[in-house]
Jmol script that loads the backbone (N, CA, C; Angstrom):
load data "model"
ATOM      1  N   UNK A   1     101.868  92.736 111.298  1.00  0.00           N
ATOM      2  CA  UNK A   1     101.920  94.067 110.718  1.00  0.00           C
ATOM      3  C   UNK A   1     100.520  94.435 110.234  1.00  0.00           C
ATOM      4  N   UNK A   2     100.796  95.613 110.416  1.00  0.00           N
ATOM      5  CA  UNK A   2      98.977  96.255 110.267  1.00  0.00           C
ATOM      6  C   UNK A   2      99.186  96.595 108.522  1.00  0.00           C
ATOM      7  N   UNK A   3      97.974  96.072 107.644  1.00  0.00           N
ATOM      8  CA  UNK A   3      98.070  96.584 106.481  1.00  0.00           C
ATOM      9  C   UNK A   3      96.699  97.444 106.610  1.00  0.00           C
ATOM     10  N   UNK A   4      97.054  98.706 105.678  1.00  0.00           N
ATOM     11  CA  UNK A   4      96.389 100.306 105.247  1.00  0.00           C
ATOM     12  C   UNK A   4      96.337 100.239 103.800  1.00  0.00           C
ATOM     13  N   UNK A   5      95.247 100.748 103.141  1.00  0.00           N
ATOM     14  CA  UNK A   5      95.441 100.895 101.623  1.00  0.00           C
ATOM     15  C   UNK A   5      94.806 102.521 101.873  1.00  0.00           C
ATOM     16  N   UNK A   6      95.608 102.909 100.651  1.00  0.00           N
ATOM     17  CA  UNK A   6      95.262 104.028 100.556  1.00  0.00           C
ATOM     18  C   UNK A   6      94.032 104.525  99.932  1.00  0.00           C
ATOM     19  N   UNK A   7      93.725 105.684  99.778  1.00  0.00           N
ATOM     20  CA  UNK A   7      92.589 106.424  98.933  1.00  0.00           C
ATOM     21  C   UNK A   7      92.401 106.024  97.533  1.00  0.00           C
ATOM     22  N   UNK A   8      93.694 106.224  97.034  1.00  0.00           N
ATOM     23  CA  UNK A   8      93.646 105.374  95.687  1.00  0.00           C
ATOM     24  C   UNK A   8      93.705 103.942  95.591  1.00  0.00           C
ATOM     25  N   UNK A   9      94.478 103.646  96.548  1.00  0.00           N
ATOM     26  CA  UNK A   9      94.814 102.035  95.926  1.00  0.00           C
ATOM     27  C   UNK A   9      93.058 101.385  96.402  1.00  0.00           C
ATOM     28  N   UNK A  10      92.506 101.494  97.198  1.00  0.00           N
ATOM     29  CA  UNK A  10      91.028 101.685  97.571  1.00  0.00           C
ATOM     30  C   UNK A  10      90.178 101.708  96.498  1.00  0.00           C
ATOM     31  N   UNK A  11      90.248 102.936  95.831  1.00  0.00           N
ATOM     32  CA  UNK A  11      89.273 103.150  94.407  1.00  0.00           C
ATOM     33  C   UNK A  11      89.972 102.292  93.375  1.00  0.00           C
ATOM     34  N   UNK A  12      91.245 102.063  93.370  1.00  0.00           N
ATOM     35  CA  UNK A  12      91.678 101.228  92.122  1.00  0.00           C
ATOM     36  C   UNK A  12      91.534  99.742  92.390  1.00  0.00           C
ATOM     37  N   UNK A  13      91.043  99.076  93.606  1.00  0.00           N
ATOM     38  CA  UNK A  13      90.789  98.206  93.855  1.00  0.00           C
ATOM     39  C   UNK A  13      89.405  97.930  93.866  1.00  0.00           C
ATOM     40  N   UNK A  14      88.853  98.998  93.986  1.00  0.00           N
ATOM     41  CA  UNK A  14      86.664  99.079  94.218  1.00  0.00           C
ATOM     42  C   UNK A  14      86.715  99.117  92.146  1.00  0.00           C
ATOM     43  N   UNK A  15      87.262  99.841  91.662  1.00  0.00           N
ATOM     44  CA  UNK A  15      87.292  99.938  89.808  1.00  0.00           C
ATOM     45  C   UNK A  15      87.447  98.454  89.671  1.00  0.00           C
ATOM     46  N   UNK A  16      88.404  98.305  89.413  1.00  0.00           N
ATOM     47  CA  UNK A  16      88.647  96.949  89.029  1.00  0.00           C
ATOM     48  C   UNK A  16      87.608  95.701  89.361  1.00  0.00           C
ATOM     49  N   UNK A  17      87.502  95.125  91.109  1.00  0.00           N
ATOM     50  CA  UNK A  17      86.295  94.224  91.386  1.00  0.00           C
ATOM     51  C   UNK A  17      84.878  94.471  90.984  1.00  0.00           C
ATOM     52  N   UNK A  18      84.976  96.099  90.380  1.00  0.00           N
ATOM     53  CA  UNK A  18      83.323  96.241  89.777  1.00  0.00           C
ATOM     54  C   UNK A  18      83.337  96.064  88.544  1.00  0.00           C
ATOM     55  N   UNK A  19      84.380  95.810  87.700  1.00  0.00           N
ATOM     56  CA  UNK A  19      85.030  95.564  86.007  1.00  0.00           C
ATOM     57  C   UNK A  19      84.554  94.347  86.357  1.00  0.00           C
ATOM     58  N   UNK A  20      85.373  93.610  86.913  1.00  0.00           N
ATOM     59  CA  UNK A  20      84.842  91.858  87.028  1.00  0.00           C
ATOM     60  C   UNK A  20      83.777  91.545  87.338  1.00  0.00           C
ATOM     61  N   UNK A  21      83.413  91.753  88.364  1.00  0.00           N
ATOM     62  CA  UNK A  21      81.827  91.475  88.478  1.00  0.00           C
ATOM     63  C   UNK A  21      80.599  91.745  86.919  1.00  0.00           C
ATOM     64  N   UNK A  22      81.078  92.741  86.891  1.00  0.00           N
ATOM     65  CA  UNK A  22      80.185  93.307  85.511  1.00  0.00           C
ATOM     66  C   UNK A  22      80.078  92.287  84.664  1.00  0.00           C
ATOM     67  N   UNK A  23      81.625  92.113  84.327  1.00  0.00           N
ATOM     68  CA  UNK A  23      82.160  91.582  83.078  1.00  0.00           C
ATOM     69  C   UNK A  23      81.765  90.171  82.551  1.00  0.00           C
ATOM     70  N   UNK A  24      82.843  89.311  83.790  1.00  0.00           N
ATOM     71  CA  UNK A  24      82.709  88.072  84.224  1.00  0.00           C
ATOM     72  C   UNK A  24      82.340  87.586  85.244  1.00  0.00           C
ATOM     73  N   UNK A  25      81.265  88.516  85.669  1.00  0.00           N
ATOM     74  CA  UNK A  25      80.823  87.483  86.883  1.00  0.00           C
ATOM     75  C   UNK A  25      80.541  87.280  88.193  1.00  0.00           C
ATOM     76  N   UNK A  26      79.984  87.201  88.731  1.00  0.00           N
ATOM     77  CA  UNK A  26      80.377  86.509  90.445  1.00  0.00           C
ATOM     78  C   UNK A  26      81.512  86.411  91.136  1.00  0.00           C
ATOM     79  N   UNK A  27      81.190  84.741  90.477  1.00  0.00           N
ATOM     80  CA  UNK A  27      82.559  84.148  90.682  1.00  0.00           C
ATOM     81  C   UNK A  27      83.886  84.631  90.471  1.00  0.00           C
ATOM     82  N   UNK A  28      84.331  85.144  89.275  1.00  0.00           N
ATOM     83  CA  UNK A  28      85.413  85.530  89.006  1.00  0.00           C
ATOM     84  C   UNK A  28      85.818  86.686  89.777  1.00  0.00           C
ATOM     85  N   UNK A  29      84.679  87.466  90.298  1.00  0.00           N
ATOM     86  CA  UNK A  29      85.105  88.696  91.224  1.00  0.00           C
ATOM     87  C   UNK A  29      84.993  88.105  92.573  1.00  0.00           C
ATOM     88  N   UNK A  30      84.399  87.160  93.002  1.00  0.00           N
ATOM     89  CA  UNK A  30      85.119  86.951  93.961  1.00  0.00           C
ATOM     90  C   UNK A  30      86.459  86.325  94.379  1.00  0.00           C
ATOM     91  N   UNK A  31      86.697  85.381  93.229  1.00  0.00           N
ATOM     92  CA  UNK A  31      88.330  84.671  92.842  1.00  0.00           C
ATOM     93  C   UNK A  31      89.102  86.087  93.031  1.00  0.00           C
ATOM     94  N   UNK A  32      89.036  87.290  92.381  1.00  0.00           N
ATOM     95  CA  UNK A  32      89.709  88.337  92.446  1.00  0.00           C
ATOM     96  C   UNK A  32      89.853  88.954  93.772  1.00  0.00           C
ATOM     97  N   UNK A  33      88.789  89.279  94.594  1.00  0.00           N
ATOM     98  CA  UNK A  33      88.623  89.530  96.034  1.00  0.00           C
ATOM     99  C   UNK A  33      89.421  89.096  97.026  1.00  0.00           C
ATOM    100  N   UNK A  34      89.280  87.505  96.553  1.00  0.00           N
ATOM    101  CA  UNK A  34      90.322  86.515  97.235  1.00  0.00           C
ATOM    102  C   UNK A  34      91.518  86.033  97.518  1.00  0.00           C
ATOM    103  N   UNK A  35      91.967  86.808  95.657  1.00  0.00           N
ATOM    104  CA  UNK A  35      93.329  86.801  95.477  1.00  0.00           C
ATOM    105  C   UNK A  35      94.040  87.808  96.461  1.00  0.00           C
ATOM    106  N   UNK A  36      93.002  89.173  96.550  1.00  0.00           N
ATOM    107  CA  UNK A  36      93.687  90.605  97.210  1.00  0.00           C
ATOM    108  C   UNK A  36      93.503  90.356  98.809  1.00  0.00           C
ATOM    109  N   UNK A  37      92.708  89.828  99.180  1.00  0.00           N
ATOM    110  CA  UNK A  37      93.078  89.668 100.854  1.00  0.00           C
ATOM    111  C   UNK A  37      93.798  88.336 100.675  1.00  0.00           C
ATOM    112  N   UNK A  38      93.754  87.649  99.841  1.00  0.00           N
ATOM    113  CA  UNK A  38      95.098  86.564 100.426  1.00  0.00           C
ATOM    114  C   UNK A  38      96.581  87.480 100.217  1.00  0.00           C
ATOM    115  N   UNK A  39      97.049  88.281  99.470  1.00  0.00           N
ATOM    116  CA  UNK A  39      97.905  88.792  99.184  1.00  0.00           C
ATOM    117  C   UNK A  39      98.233  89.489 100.264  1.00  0.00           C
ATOM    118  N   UNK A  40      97.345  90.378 100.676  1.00  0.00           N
ATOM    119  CA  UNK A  40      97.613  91.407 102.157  1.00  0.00           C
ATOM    120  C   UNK A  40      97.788  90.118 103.543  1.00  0.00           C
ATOM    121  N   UNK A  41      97.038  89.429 103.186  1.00  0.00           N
ATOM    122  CA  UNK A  41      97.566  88.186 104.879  1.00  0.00           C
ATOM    123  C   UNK A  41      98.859  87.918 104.338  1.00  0.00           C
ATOM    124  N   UNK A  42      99.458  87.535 103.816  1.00  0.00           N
ATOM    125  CA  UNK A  42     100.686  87.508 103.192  1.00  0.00           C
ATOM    126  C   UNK A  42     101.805  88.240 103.644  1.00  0.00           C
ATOM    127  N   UNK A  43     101.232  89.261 103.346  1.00  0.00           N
ATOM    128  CA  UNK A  43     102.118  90.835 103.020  1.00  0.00           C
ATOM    129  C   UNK A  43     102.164  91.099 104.939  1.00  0.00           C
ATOM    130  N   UNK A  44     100.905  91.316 105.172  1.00  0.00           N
ATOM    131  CA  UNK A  44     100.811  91.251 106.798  1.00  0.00           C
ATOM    132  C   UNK A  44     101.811  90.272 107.551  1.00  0.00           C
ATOM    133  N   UNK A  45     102.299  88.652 107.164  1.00  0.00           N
ATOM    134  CA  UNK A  45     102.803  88.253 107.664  1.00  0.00           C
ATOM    135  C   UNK A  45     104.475  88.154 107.479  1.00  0.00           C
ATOM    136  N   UNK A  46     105.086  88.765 106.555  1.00  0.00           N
ATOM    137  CA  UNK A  46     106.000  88.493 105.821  1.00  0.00           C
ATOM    138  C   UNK A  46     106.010  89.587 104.533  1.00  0.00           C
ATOM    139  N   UNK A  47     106.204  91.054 105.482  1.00  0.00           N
ATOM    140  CA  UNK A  47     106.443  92.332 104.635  1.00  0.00           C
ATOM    141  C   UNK A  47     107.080  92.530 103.278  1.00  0.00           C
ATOM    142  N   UNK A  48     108.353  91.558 103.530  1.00  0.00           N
ATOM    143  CA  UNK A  48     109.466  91.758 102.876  1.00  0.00           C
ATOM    144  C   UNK A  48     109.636  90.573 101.698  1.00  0.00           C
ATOM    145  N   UNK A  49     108.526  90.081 101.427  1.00  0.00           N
ATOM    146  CA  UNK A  49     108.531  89.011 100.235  1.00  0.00           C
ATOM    147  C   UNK A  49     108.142  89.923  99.198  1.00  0.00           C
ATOM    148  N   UNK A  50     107.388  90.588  99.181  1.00  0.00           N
ATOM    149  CA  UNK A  50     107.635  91.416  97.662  1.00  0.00           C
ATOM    150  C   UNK A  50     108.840  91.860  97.315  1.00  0.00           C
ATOM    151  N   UNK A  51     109.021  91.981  96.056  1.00  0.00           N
ATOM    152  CA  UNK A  51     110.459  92.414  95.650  1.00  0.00           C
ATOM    153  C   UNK A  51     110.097  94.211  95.670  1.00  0.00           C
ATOM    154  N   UNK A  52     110.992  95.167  95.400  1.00  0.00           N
ATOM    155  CA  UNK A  52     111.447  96.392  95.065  1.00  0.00           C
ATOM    156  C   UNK A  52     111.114  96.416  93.823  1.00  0.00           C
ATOM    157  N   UNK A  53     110.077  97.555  93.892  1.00  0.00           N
ATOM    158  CA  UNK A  53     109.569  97.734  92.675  1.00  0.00           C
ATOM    159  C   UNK A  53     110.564  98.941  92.058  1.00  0.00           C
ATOM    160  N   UNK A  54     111.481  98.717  90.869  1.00  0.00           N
ATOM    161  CA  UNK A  54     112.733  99.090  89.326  1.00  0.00           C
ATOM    162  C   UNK A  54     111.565 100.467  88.907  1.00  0.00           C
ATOM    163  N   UNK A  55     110.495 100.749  88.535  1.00  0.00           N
ATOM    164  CA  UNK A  55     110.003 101.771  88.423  1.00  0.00           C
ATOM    165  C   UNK A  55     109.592 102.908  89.482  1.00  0.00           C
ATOM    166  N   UNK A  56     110.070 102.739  90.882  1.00  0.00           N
ATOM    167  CA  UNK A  56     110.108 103.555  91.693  1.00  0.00           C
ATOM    168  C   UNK A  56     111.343 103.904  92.451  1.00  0.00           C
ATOM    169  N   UNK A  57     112.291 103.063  91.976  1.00  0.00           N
ATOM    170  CA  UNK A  57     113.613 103.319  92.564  1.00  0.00           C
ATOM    171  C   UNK A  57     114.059 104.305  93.128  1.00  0.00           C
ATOM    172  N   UNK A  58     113.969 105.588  92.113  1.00  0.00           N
ATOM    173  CA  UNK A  58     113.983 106.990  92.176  1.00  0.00           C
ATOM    174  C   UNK A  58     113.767 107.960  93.212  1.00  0.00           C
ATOM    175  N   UNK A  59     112.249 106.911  93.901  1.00  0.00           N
ATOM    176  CA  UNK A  59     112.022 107.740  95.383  1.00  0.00           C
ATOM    177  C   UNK A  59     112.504 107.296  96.394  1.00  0.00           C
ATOM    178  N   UNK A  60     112.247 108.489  97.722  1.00  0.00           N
ATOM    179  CA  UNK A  60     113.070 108.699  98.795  1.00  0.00           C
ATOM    180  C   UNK A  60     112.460 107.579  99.513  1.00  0.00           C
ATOM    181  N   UNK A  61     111.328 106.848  99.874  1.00  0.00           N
ATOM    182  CA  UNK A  61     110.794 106.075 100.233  1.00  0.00           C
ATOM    183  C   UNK A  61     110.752 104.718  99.552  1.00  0.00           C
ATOM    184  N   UNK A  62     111.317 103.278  99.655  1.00  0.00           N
ATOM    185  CA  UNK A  62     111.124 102.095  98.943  1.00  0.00           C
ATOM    186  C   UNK A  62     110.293 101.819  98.764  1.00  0.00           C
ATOM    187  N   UNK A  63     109.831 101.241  98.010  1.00  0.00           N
ATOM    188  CA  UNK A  63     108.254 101.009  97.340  1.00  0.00           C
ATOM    189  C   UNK A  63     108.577  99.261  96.882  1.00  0.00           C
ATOM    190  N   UNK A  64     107.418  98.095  97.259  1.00  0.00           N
ATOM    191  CA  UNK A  64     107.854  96.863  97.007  1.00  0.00           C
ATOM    192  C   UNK A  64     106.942  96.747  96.024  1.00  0.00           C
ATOM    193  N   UNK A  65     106.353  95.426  95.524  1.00  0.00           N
ATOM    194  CA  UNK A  65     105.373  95.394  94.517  1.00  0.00           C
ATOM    195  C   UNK A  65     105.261  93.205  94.921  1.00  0.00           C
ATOM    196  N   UNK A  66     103.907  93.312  94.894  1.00  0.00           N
ATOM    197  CA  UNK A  66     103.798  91.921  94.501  1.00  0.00           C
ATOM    198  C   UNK A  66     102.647  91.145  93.776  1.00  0.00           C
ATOM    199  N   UNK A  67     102.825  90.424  92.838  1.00  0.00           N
ATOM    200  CA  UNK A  67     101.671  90.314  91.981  1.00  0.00           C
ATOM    201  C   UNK A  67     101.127  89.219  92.737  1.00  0.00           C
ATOM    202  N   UNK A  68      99.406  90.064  92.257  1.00  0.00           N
ATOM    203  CA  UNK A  68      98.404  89.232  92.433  1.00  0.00           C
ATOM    204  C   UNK A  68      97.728  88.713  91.793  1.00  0.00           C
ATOM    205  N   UNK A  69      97.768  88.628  90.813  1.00  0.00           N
ATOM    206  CA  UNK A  69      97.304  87.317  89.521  1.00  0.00           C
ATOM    207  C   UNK A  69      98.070  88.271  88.246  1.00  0.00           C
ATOM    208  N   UNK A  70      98.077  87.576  87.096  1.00  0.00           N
ATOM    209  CA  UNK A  70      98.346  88.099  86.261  1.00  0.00           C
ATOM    210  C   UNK A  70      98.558  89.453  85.482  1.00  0.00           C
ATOM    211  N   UNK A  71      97.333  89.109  85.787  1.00  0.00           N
ATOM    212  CA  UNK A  71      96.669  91.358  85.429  1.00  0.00           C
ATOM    213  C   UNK A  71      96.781  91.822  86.406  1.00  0.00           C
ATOM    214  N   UNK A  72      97.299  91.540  88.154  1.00  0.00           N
ATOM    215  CA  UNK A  72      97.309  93.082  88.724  1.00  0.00           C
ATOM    216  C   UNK A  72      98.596  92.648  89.637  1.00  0.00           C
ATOM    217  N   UNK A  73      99.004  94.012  90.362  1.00  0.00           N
ATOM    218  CA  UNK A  73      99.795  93.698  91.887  1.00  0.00           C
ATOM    219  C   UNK A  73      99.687  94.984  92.677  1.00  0.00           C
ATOM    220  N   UNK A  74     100.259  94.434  93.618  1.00  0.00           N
ATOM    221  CA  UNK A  74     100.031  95.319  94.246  1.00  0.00           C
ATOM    222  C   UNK A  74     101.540  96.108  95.203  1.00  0.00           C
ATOM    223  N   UNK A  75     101.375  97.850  94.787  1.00  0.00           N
ATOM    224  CA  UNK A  75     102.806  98.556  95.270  1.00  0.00           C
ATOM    225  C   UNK A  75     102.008  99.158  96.785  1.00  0.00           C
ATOM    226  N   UNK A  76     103.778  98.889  97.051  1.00  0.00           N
ATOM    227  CA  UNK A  76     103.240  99.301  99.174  1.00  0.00           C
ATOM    228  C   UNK A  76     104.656  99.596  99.273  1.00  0.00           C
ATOM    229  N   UNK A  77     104.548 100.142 100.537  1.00  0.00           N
ATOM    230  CA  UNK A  77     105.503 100.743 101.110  1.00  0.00           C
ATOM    231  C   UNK A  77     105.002 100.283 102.451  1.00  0.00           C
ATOM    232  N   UNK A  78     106.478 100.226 103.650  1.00  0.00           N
ATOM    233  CA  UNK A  78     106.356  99.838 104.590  1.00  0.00           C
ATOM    234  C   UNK A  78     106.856 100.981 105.965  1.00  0.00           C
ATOM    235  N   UNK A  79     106.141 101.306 106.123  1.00  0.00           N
ATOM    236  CA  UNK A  79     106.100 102.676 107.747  1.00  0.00           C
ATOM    237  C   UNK A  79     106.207 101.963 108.651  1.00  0.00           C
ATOM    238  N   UNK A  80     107.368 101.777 109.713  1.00  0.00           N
ATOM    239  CA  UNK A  80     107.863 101.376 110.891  1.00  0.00           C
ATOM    240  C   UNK A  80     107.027  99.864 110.724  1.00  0.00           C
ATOM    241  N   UNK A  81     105.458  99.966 111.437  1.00  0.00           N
ATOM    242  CA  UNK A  81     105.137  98.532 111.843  1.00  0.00           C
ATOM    243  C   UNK A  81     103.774  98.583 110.781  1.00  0.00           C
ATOM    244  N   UNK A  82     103.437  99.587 109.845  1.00  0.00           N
ATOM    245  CA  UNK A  82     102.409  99.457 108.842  1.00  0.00           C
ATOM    246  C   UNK A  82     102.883  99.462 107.636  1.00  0.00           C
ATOM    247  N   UNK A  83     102.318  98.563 107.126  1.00  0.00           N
ATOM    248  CA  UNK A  83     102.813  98.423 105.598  1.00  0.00           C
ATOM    249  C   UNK A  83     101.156  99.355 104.659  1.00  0.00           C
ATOM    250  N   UNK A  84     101.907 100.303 103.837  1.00  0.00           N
ATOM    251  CA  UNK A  84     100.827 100.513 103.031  1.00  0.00           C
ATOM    252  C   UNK A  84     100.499 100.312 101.850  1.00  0.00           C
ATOM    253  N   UNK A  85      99.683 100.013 101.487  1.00  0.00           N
ATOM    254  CA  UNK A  85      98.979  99.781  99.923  1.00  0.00           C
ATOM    255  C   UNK A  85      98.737 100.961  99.174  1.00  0.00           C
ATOM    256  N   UNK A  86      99.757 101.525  97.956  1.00  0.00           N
ATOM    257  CA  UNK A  86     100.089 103.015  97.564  1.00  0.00           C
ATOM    258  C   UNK A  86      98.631 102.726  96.487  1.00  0.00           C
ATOM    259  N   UNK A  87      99.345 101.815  95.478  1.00  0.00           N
ATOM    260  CA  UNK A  87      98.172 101.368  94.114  1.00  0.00           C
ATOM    261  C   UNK A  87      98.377  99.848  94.246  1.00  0.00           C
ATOM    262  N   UNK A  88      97.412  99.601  93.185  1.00  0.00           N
ATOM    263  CA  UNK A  88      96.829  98.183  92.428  1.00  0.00           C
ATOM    264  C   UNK A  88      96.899  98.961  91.053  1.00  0.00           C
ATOM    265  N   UNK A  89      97.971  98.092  90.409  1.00  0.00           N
ATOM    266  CA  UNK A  89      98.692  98.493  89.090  1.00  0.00           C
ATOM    267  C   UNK A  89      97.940  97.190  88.450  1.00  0.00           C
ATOM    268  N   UNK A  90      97.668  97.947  86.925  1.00  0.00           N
ATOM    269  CA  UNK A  90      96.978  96.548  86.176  1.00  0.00           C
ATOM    270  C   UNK A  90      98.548  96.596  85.302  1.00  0.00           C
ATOM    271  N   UNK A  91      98.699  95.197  85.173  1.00  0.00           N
ATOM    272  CA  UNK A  91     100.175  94.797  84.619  1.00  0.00           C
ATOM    273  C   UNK A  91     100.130  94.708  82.908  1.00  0.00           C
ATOM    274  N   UNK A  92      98.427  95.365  82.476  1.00  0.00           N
ATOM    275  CA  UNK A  92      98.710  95.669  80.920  1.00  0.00           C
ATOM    276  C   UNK A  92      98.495  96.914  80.693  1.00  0.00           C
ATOM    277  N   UNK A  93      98.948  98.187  81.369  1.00  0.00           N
ATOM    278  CA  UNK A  93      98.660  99.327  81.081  1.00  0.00           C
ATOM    279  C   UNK A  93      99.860  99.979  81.023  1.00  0.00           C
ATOM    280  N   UNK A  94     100.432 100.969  80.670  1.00  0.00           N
ATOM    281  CA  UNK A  94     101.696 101.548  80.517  1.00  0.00           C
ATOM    282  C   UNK A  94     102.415 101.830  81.762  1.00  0.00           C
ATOM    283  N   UNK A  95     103.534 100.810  82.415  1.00  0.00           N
ATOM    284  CA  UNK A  95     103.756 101.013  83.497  1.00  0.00           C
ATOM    285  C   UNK A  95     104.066 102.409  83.936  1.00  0.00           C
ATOM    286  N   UNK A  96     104.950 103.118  83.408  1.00  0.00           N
ATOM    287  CA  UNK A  96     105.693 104.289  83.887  1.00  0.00           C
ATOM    288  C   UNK A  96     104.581 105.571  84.141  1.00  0.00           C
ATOM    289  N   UNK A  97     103.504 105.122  83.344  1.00  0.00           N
ATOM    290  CA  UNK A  97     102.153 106.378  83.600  1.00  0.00           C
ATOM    291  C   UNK A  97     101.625 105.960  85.027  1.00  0.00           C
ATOM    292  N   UNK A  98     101.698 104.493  85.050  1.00  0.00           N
ATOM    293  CA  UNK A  98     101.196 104.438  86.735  1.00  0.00           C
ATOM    294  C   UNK A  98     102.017 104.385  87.625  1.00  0.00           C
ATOM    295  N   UNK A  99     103.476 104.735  87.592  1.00  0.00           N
ATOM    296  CA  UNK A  99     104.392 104.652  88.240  1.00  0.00           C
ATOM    297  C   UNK A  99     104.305 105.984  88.669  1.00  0.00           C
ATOM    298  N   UNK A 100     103.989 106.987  88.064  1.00  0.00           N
ATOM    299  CA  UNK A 100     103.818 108.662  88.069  1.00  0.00           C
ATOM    300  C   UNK A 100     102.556 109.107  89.060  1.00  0.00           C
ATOM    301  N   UNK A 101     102.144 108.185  89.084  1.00  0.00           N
ATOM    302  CA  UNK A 101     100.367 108.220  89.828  1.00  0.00           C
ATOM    303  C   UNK A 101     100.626 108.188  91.360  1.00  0.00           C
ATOM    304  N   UNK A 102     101.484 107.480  91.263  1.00  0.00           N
ATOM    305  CA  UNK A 102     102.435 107.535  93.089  1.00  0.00           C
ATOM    306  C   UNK A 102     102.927 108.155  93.636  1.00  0.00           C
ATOM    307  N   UNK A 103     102.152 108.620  94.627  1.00  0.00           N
ATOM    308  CA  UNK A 103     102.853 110.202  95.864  1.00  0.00           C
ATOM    309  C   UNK A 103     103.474 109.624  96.376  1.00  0.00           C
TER     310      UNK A 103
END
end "model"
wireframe off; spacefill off
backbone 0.3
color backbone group
């Protein structure tokens, strides 16, 4: 399966690896880097291991979610044979405001 990230999930993924780098480091941004393409080979091989993400229920389209380290995961949705990457949700911020952020 072909994985796509979107416009946002893109910038919320370029925000974040430039937080880490800054912050802590190199290393730690690349540990982070590593975590997010191991997650998408993953996701690429075996769509359906994320669970259904309970804060998107609501929409007409299923939305999965699977964490990628502690502080983040990542919500996708899956189109025939592409799975897409909607956001990269940080898991200490008010979920339901970033649940709203999702077209």
């Amino acid at each position: 399966m072909r994985v796509v990230w979107t416009p946002l999930a893109k910038s919320q993924r370029r925000k974040t690896a430039l937080y880490i780098y800054r912050e802590f480091g190199r290393k730690s941004g690349d540990v982070f880097m590593d975590q997010i393409h191991h997650c998408a080979v993953l996701l690429a091989d075996s769509p359906y291991m994320g669970h259904p993400e309970p804060l998107l229920s609501n929409r007409t389209v299923p939305y999965r979610s699977i964490v990628v380290n502690r502080l983040n995961k990542i919500v996708y949705r899956i189109d025939g044979d592409v799975l897409t990457v909607v956001a990269l949700w940080d898991t200490r911020r008010e979920p339901q405001q970033q649940a709203d952020g999702v077209k």
